[in-house]
C-alpha positions as CSV (number, residue, x, y, z in Angstrom):
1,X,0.0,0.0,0.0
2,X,3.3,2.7,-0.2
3,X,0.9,4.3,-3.4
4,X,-1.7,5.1,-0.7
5,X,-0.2,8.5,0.1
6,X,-1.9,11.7,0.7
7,X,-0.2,13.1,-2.7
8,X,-1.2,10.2,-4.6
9,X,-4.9,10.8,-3.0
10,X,-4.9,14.3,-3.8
11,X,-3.9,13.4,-7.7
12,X,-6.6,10.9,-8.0
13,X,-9.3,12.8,-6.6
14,X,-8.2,16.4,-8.8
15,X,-8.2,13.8,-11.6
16,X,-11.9,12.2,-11.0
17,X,-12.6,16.5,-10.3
18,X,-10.8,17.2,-13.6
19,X,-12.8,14.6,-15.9
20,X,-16.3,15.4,-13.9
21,X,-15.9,18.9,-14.7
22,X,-15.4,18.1,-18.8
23,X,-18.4,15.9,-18.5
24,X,-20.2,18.5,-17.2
25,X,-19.1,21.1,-19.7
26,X,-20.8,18.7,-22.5
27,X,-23.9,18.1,-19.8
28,X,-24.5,22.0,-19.3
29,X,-24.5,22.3,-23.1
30,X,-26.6,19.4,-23.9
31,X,-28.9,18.9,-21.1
32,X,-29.2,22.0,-19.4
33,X,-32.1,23.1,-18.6
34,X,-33.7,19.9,-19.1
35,X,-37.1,21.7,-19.3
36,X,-38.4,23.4,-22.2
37,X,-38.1,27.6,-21.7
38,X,-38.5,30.4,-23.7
39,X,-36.0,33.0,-23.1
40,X,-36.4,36.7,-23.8
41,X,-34.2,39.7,-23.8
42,X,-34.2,43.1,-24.4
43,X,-31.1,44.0,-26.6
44,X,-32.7,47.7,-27.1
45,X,-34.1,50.2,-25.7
46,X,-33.1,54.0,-27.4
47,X,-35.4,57.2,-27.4
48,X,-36.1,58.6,-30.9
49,X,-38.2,61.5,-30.0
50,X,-37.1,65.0,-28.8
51,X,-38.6,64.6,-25.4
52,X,-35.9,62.9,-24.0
53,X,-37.8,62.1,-20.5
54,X,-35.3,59.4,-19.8
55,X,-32.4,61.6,-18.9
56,X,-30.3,59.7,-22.1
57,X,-28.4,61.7,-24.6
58,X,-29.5,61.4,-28.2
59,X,-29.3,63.3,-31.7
60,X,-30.6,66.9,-32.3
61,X,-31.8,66.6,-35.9
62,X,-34.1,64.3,-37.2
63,X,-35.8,63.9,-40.1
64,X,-38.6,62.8,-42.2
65,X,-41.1,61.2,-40.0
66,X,-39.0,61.4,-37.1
67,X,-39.7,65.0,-37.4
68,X,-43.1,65.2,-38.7
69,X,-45.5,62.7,-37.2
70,X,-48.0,63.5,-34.3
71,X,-46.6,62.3,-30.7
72,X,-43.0,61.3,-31.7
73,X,-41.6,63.5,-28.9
74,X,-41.6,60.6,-26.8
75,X,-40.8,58.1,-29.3
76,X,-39.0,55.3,-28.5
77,X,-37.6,51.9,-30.1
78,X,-37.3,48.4,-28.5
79,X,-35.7,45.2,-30.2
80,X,-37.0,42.2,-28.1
81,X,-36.0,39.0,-28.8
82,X,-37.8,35.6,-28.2
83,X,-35.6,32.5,-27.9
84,X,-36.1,29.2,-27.2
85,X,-32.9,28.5,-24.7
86,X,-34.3,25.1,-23.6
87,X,-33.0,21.5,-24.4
88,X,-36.3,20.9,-26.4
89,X,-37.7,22.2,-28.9
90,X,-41.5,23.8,-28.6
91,X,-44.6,22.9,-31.3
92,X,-47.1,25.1,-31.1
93,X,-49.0,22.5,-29.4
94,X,-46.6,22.8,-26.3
95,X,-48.3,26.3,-25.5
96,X,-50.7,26.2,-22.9
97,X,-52.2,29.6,-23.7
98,X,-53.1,31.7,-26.7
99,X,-49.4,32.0,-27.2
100,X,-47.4,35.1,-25.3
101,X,-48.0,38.1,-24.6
102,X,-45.8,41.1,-23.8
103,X,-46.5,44.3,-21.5
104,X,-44.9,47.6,-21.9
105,X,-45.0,49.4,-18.7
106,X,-45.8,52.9,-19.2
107,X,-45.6,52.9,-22.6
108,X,-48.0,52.3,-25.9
109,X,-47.4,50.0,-28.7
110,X,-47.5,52.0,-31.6
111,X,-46.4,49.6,-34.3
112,X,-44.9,46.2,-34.3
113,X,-42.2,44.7,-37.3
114,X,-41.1,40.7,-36.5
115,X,-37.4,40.6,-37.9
116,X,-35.3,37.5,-38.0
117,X,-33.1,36.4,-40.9
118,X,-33.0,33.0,-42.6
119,X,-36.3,32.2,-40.4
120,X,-39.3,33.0,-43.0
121,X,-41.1,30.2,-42.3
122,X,-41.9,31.1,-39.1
123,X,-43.4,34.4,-40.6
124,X,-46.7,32.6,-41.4
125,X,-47.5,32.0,-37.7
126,X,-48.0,35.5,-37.6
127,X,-50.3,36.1,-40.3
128,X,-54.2,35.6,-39.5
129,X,-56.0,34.1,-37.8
130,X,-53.9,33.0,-35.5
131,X,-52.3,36.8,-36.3
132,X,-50.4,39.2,-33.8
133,X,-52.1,42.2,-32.9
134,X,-51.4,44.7,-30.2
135,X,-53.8,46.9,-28.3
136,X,-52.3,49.3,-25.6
137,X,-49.8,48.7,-24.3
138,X,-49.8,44.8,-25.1
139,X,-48.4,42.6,-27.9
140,X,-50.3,39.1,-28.3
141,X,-47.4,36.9,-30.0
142,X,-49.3,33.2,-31.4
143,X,-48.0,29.9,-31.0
144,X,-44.9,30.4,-32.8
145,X,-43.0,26.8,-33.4
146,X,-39.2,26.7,-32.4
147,X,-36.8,24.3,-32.3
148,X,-33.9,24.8,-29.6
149,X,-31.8,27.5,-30.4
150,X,-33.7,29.0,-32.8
151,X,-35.4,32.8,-32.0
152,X,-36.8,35.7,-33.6
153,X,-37.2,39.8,-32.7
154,X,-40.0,41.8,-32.4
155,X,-39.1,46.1,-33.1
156,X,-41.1,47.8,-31.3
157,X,-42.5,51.5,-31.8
158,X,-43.6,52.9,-28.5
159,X,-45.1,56.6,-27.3
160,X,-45.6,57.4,-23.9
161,X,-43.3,56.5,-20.8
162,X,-39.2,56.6,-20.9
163,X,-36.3,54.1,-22.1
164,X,-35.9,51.8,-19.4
165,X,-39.8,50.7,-18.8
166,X,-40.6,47.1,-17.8
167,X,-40.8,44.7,-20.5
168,X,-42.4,41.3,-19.8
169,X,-43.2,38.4,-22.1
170,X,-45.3,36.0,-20.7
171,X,-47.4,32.5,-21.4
172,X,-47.4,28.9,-20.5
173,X,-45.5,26.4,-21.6
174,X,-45.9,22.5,-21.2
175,X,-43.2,21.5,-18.5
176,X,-41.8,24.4,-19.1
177,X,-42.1,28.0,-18.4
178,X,-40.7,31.8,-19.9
179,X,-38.1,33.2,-18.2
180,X,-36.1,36.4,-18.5
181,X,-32.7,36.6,-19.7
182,X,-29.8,38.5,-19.3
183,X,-28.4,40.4,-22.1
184,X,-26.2,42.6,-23.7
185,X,-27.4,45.5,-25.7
186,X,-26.4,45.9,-29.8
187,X,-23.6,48.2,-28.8
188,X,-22.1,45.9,-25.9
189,X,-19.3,43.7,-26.9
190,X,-20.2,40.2,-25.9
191,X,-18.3,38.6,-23.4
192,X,-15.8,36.0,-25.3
193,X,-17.1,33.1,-22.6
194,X,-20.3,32.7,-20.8
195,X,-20.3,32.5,-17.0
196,X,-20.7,28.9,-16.8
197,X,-18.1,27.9,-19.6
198,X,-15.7,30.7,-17.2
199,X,-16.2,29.2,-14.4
200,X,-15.4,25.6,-15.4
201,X,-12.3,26.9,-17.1
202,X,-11.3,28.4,-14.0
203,X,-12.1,24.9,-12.3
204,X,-9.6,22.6,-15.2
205,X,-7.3,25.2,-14.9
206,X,-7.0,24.2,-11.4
207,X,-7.0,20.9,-11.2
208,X,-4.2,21.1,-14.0
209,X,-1.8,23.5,-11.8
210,X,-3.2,20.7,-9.0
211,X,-1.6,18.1,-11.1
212,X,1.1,19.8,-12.1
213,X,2.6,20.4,-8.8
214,X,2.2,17.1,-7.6
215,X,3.8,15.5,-10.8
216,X,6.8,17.9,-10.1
217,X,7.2,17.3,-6.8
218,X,6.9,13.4,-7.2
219,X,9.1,13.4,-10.6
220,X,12.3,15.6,-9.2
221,X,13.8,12.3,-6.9
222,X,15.8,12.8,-4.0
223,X,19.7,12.3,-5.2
224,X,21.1,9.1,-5.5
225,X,22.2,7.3,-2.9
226,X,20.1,9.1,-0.1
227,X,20.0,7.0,3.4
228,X,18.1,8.4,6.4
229,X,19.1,8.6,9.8
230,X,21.9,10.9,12.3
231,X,24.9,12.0,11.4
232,X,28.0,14.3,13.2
233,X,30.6,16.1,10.9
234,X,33.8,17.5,13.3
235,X,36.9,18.8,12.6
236,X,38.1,22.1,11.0
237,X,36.7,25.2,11.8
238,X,38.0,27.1,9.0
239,X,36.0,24.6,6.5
240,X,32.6,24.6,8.4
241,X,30.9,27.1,6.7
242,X,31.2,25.4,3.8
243,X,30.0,21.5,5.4
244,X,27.2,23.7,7.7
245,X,26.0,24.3,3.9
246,X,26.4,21.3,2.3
247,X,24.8,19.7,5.5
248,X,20.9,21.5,5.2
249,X,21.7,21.4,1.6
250,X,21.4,17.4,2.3
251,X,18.7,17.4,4.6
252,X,16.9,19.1,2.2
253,X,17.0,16.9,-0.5
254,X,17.1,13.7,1.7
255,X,14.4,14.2,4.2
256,X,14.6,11.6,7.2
257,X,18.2,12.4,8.0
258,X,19.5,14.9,10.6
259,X,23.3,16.2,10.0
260,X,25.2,17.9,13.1
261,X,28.0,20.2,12.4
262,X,30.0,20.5,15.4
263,X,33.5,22.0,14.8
264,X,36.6,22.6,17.0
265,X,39.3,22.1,15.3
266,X,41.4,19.5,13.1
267,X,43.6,17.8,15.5
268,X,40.8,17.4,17.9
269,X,38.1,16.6,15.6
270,X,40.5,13.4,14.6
271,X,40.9,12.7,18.5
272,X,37.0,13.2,19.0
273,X,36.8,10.2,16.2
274,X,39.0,7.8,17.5
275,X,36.9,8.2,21.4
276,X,33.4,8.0,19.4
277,X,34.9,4.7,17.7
278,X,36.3,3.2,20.9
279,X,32.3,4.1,22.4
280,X,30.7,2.6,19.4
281,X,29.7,-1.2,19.2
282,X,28.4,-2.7,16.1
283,X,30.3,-0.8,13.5
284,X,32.0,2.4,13.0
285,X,30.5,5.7,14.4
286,X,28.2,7.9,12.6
287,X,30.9,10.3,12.4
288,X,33.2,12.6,9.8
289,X,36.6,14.3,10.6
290,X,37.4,17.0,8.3
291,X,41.2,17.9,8.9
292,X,42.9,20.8,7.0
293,X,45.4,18.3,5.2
294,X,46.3,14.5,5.7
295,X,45.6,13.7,9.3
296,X,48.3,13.5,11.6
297,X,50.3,9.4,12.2
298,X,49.1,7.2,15.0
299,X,45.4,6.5,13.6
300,X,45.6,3.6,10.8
301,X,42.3,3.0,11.0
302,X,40.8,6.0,9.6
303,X,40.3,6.3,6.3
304,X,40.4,9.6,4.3
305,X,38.5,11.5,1.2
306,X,40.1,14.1,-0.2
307,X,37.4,16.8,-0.7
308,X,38.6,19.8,-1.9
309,X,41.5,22.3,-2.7
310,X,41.4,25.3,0.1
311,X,43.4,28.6,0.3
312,X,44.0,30.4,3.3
313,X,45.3,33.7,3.6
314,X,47.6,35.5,5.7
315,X,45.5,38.6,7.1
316,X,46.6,42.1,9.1
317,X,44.8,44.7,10.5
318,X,43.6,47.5,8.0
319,X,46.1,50.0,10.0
320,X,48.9,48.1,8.6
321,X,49.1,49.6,5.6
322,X,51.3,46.6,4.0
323,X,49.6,44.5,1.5
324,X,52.7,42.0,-0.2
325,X,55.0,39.8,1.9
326,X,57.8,37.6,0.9
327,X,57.7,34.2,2.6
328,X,61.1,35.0,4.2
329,X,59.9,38.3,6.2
330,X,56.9,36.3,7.3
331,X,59.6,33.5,9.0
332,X,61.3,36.8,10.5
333,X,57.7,38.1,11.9
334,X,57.4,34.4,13.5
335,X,60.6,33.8,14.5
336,X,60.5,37.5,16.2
337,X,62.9,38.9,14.5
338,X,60.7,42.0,13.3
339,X,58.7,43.4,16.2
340,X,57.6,46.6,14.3
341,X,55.7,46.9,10.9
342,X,58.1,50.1,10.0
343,X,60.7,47.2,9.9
344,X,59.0,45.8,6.6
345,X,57.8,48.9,5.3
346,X,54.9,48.8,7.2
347,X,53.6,51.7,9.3
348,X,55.0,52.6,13.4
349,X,52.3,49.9,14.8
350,X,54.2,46.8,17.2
351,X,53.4,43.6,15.5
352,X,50.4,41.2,17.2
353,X,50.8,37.5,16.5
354,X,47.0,36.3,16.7
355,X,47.5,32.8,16.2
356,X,45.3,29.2,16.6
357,X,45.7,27.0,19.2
358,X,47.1,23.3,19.1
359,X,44.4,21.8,17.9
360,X,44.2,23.1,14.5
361,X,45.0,22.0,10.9
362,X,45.2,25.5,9.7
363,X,48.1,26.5,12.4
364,X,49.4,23.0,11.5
365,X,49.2,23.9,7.6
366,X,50.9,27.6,8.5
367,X,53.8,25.6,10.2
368,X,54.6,23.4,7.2
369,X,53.6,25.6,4.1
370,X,55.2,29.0,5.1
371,X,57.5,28.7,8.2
372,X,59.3,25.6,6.5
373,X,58.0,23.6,9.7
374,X,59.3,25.7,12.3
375,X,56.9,26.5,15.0
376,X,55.8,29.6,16.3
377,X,56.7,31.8,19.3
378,X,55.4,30.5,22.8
379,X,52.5,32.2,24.0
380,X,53.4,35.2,25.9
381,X,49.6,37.2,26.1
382,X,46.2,36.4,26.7
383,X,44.4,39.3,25.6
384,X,46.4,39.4,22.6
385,X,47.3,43.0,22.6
386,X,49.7,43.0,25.9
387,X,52.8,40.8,27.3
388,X,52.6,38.3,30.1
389,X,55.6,39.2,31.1
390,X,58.0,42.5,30.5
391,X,61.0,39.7,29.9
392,X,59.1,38.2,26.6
393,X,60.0,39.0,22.8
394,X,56.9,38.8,21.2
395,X,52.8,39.4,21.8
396,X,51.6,36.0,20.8
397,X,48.0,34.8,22.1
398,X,45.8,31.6,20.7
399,X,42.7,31.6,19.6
400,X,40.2,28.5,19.3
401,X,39.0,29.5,16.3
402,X,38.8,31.1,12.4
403,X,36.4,33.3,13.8
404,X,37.9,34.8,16.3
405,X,41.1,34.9,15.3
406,X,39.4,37.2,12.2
407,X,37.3,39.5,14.8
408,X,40.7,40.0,16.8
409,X,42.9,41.0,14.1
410,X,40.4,43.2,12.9
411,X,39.8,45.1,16.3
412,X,43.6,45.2,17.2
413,X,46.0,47.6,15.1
414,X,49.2,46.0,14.1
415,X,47.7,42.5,14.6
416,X,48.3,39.9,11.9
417,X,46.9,36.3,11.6
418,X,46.0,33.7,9.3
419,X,42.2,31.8,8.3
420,X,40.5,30.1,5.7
421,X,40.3,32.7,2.5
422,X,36.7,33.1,1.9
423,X,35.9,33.7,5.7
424,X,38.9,35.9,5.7
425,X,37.6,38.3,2.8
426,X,34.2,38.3,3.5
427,X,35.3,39.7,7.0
428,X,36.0,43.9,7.6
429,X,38.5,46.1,9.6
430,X,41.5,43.8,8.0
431,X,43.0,42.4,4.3
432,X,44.4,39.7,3.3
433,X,47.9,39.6,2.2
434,X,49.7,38.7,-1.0
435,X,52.5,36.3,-0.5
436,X,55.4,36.3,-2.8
437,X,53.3,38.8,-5.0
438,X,50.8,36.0,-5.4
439,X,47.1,36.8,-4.2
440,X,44.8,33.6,-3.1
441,X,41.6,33.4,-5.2
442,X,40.2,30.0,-6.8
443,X,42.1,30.5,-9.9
444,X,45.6,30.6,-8.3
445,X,45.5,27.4,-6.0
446,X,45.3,25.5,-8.7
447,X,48.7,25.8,-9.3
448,X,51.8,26.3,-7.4
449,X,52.7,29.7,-7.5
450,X,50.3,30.4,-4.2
451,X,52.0,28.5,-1.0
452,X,49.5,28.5,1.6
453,X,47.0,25.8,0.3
454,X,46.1,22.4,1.6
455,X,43.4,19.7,0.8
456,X,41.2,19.2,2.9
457,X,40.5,15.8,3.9
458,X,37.0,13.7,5.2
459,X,38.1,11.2,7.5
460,X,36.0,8.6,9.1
461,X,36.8,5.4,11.0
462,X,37.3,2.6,8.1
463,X,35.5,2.3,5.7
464,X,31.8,3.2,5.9
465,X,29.4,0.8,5.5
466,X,27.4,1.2,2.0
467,X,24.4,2.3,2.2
468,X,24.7,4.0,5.2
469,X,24.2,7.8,6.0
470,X,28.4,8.5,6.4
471,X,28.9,6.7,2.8
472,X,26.0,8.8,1.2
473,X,27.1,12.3,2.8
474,X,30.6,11.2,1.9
475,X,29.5,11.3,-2.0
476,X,27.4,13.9,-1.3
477,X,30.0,16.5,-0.3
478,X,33.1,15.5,-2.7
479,X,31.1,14.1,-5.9
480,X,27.7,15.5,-5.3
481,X,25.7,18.8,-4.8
482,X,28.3,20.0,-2.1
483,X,31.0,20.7,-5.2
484,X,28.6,23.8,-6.3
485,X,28.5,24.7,-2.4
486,X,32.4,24.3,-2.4
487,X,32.8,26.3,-5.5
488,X,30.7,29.2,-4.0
489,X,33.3,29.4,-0.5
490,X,36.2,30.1,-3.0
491,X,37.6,26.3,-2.9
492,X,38.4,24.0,-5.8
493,X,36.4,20.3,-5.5
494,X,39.1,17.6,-6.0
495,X,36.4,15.9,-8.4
496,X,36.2,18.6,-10.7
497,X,37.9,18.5,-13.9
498,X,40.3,21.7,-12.8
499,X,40.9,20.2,-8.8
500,X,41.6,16.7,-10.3
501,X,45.2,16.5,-10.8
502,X,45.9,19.2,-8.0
503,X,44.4,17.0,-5.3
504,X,46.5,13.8,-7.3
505,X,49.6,15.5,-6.0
């Protein structure tokens, strides 16, 4: 019973709505009303005297008998027409009466023509001595045959009263009656659809759009390789923007699974999977390392992805005025052999080394790409802008973080760090640097020319099961939807024809 879902309900029943409503169009035209009815309508009414006593406007000059006849002032002109609008059609043995009869209120009948194209054999119902005649302000119609659809008009000469008078038609008909119907006058344009044919228009057109929707949202399928259930991605800090992404992106188009970014770092994110593994019974945790670069010896057991290309960027404080470093004055700045931006051109400011602490891949990657594997300075101030102690060298505090390493070196003049590149430029109060003359962007880290890049690796313990959540977020993020996501943070996918080779390396 997996059809018997409230989408697939909703599609039958706007289907069965769908066909009811075109049977119903040829019902209405064919059967409705069932009864047999004369219709009549006024389609006009216009003065054509010079007592214009129904407040309409109307021509000055006349002439002829306009002009010239006794009691014209108050002349007017009615076209009335008499249609049979029922689903039968009416003998003249179907009239219960004499035939009709119409009333003018307020007004006289002062001459009667019955006009109707292509219909003259309906004339000699007319003619005596079954004949029409008027007397008043009454027109005595006979029992005038007509088949359904077929009509014919009375023009009417009238004195007396104003345009706009009552007109009524009445008479009897066998299982059937006469009945009034709405009109537009000669001059009106007609309305393209009537009101029912509108209305079941409307009615298809929604149960198409109905359709539509649900076809759409049934025919787009969730990405290949989907599986439901929890998941915890740890690690880096400087790449979780980009897997914070690529995680709702997931749970978006995989509904049923539930994807926890929880970041703090690269070293510890590998130590925080090998404790999850030695907790888990049954198989391997539900959980993904990323780690800026390969991870670290000492865990055989975890097996890595590589995921993307990244570049990171050195970054001062907009008060330093510097914006190009060689890699040699950066190993002086770190070793603490400069201790004043002047020294390298800069401006009078004491340099501030706002650096990560131990457990990240980032400080890791700065150690081996730039300072030739040399570590920093020891950690000499807390608040990042003042000594420990009067006997040490440098101002050096860590940070457990990309982000707050950015928010510090932006606050603090002379203060100069180091983060993932796209979180780095889309932060203010601080630039990033150029390195050998080289700038980081996506096209540059391609190459070699640009020193401070790594891959960055997804590491889980062995290899995930297939089928499971880890093995399907695994593809997800390196071969999947997350390469667009990855390519939008300013890093190059290794799966993508220009990160291929680069991630080979």
């Amino acid at each position: 019973m997996g059809w018997l879902s409230t989408e697939s309900i909703v599609a039958v029943l706007t289907a069965v709505l769908g066909i009811m409503a075109s049977f119903a169009v040829v019902w209405y035209e064919r059967r409705v009303p069932r009864r047999r009815r004369i219709g009549y309508r006024v389609q006009m009414d216009t003065p054509i005297g010079s007592d214009n006593r129904g407040g309409q406007s109307q021509a000055d000059m006349r002439l002829g008998l306009f002009n010239d006849l006794p009691d014209m002032s108050d002349a007017t002109l009615v076209l009335l027409r008499v249609e049979n609008d029922g689903a039968e059609g009416i003998t003249d043995t179907d009239y219960t009466s004499n035939g009709l009869t119409v009333v003018f209120a307020e007004r006289t009948v002062r001459g009667v023509a019955v006009t109707q194209s292509g219909a003259e054999h309906l004339m000699d119902h007319f003619a005596p001595p079954g004949a029409m005649r008027h007397s008043g302000s009454t027109i005595s119609l006979p029992r005038v045959p007509l088949n359904r659809g077929q009509h014919y008009k009375l023009l009417v000469l009238l004195t007396g009263g104003q345009v706009g008078s009552g007109v009524r038609v009445t008479g009897g008909i066998r299982d059937g009656n006469v009945k009034l119907n709405r009109s537009t006058t000669v001059d009106d344009t007609p309305p393209l659809f009537s009101r029912p044919a509108r209305w079941i228009t409307i009615l298809l057109t929604i149960c198409v759009m109905a359709l539509a929707v649900i076809v759409v949202r049934r025919d787009v399928p969730a990405p290949i390789g989907c599986a439901t259930g929890k998941l915890t991605v740890i690690g880096s800090t400087a790449f979780a923007p980009v897997v914070r992404e690529i995680a709702e992106k997931y749970e978006s188009d995989c509904p049923g699974t539930r994807v926890t970014v929880n970041p703090h770092g690269s070293n510890e994110g590998i130590q925080e999977l090998a404790e999850a593994a030695a907790e888990t019974t049954g198989g391997p945790p539900a959980v993904i390392s990323v780690y800026d670069g390969s991870k670290p010896a000492g865990y055989p057991q975890m097996t890595g992805e590589r995921v993307a290309v990244s570049a990171f960027a050195l970054v001062v404080n907009d008060r330093v005025s510097t914006v190009d470093l060689t890699v040699d004055q950066i190993r002086r700045i770190y070793r603490g052999d400069v201790l004043n931006w002047s020294q390298v051109g800069g401006p009078d400011l004491p340099v501030l080394l706002v650096s990560r602490d131990a457990n990240s891949g980032t400080r890791d990657l700065f150690r081996r790409r730039i300072l030739d594997g040399l570590g920093e300075p020891a950690l000499t101030s807390l608040d990042c802008e003042h000594k420990n102690s009067p006997q040490d060298r440098v101002v050096r505090c860590e940070l457990d973080s990309t982000e707050r390493v950015l928010r510090t070196v932006a606050k603090l003049p002379g203060a100069i760090g180091y983060s993932e590149l796209q979180a780095a430029v889309a932060s203010s109060g601080l630039h990033a640097l150029r390195i050998n003359g080289q700038m980081p962007s996506i096209e540059t880290i391609g190459g070699d020319a640009y020193p401070f890049t790594e891959i960055e690796y997804a590491y889980t313990y062995g290899q995930p099961p297939a089928g499971s959540l880890t093995a399907s977020f695994l593809n997800y993020l390196a071969r999947g939807g997350g390469q667009d996501v990855m390519k939008a943070h300013g890093h190059l996918p290794c799966y993508s024809p220009e990160g291929f080779i680069r991630c080979q390396r």
